[in-house]
C-alpha positions in Angstrom: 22.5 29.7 3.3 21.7 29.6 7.1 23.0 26.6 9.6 19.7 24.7 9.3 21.1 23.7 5.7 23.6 22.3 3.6 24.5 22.1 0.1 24.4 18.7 -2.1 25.4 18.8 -5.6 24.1 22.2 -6.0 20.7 21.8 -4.3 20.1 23.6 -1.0 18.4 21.5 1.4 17.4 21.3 5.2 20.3 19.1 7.5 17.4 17.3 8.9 16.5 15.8 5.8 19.6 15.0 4.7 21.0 14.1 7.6 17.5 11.6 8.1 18.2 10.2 4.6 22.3 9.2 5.5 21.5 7.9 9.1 23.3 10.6 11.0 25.3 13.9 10.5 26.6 14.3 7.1 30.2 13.4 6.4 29.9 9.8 7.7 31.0 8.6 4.4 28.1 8.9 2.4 28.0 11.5 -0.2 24.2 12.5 -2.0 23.7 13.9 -5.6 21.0 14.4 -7.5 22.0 11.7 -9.6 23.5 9.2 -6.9 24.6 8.3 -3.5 28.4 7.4 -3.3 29.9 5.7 -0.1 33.4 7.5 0.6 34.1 5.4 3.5 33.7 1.6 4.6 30.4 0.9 6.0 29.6 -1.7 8.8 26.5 -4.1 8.2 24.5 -2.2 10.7 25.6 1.0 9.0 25.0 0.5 5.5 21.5 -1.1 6.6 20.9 1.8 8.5 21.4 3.6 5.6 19.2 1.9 3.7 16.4 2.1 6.4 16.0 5.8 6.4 16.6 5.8 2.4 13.1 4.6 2.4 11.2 5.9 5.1 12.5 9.2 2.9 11.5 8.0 -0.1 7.7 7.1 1.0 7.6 10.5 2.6 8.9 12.3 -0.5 5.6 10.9 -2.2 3.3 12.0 0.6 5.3 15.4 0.6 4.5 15.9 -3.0 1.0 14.9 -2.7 0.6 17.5 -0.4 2.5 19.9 -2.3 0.0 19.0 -5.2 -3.3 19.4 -3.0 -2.1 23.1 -1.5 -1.8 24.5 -5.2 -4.8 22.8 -6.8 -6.6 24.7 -3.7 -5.0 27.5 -3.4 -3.7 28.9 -7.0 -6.6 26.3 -8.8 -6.1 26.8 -12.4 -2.7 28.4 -12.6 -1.3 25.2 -10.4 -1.6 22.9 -13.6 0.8 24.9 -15.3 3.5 24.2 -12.2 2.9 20.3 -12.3 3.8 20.5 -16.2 7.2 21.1 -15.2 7.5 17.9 -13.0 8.8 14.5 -14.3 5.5 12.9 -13.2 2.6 12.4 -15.5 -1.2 13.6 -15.3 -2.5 10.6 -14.1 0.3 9.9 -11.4 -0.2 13.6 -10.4 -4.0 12.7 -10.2 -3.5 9.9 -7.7 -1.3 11.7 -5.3 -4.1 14.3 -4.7 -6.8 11.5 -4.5 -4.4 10.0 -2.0 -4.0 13.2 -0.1 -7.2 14.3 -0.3 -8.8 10.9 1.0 -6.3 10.5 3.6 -5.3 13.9 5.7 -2.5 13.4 8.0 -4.6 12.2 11.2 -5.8 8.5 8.7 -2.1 8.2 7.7 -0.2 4.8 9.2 3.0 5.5 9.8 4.1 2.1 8.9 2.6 1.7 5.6 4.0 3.0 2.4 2.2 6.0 0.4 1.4 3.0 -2.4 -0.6 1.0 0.6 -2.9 3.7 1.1 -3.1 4.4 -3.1 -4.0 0.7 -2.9 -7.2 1.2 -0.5 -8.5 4.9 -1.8 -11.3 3.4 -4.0 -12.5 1.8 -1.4 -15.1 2.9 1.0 -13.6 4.4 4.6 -14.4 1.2 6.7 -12.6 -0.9 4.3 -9.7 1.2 3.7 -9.3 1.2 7.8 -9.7 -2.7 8.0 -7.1 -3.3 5.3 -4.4 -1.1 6.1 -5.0 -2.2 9.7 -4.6 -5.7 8.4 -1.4 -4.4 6.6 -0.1 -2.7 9.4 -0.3 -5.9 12.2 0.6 -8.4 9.5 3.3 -6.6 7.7 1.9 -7.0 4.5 3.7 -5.8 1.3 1.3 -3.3 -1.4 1.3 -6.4 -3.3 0.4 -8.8 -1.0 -2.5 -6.3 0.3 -3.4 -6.1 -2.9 -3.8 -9.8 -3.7 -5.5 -9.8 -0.5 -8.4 -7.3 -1.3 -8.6 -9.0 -4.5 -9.8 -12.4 -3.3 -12.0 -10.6 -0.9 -13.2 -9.0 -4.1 -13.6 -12.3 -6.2 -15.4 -14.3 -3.0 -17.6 -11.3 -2.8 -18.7 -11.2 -6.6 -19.1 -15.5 -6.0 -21.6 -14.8 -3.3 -23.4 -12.1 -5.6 -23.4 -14.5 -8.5 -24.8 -17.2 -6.5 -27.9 -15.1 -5.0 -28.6 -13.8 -8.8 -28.9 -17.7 -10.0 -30.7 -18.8 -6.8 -27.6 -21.5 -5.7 -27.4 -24.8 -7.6 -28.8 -25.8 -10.9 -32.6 -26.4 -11.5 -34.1 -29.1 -10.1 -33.4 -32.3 -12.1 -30.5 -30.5 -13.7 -27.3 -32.5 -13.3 -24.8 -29.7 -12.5 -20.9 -29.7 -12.3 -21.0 -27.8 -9.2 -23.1 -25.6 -7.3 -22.5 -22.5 -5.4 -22.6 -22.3 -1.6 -23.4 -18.6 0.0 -21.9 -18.2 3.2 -21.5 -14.9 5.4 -18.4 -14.7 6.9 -17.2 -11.5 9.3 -14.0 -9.9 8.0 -11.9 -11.6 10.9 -13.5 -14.8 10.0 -12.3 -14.4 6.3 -9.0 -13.4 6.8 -8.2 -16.2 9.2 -9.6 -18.4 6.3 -7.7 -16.5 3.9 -4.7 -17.5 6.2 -4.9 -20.7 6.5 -5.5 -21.5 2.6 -1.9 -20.0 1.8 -0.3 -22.2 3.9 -1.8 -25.0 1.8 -0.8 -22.6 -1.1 -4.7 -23.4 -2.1 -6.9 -20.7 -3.4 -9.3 -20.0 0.0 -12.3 -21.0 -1.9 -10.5 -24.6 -2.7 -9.6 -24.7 0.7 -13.0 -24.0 2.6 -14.6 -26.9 0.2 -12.1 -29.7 1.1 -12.3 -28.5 4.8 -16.7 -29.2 4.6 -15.8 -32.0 3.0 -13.5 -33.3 5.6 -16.1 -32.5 8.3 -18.7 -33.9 6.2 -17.0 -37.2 6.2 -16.5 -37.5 9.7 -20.1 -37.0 10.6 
């Protein structure tokens, strides 16, 4: 074993990572197993949350490690590399996204400051959108699920607008309908600052736009 590495319940690894992973040097009373982490020592607040901190940011990098891991074989050794990934814990299909992941983001599209399950969120989309929303992600601290509940009202006002333009709008003339549909365009900033503002009134943003033309409405 050379000096660039340490031992940890029988598993030989690099002193960068682990030392990444506790915070600082090793022996700052935190012990790591494969099974556990055990605190030998008292820990400070500002310790134990730095702990924490870089627990994480190792964890999310573990995932885009074996992603990559997953995308050198399946190029490299092609059919034989399935064989490997049948001795991991993961299953097919979770082996199957962290290549798509990989693949559809090389290291250069990666943010930093986003978890590898904020850009699994994004893939299917096309690259423009996958750039707006992790952008938005990234400068409004969004967790994966709020960026997903995000994408999937943009999703749901976009399938309105589509739904509207198939049945021409409102009800036939004559017709006495319960409501009609309005097709606007909105830009992606205008949306999301629409978006916004309807969860502060903890209103669905299509409830909110219609009381807001409303309230216009009235004061013409």
């Amino acid at each position: 074993m050379d000096s660039n590495s340490a031992k940890l319940n029988g598993a030989v690894i690099p002193h960068s990572i682990a030392e990444s992973a506790a915070g600082g040097p090793l022996g700052l009373g935190v012990q790591f197993h494969k099974s556990g982490l055990v605190f030998t020592a008292k820990q400070s607040l500002v310790a134990w949350e730095k702990v924490g901190v870089n627990l994480f940011s190792f964890a999310n990098s573990s995932a885009w490690w074996i992603a990559d891991w997953l995308v050198y074989g399946e190029s490299t050794f092609h059919d034989r590399y399935v064989e490997a990934t049948r001795r991991t814990s993961l299953s097919y299909q979770t082996l199957r996204n962290y290549t798509w992941v990989a693949r559809e983001f090389p290291l250069h599209r990666r943010r930093q400051n986003l978890s590898f399950s904020h850009h699994l969120e994004v893939v299917a989309l096309e690259k423009p959108q996958q750039d707006y929303w992790l952008r938005k992600a990234e400068e409004l601290g969004w967790s994966r699920n709020k960026l997903r509940g995000q994408i999937r009202s943009s999703q749901l006002i976009q399938q309105g607008e589509m739904a509207a333009q198939d049945s021409g709008g409102c009800a036939a003339e004559g017709q006495e309908p319960e409501a009609c549909l309005l097709n606007l365009e909105l830009s992606a900033e205008d949306l999301e600052k629409f978006q916004r503002a309807a969860t502060k009134e903890s209103a669905p943003v299509e409830t909110w736009a219609a009381e807001m033309l409303r309230r216009a409405a009235a004061e013409l």
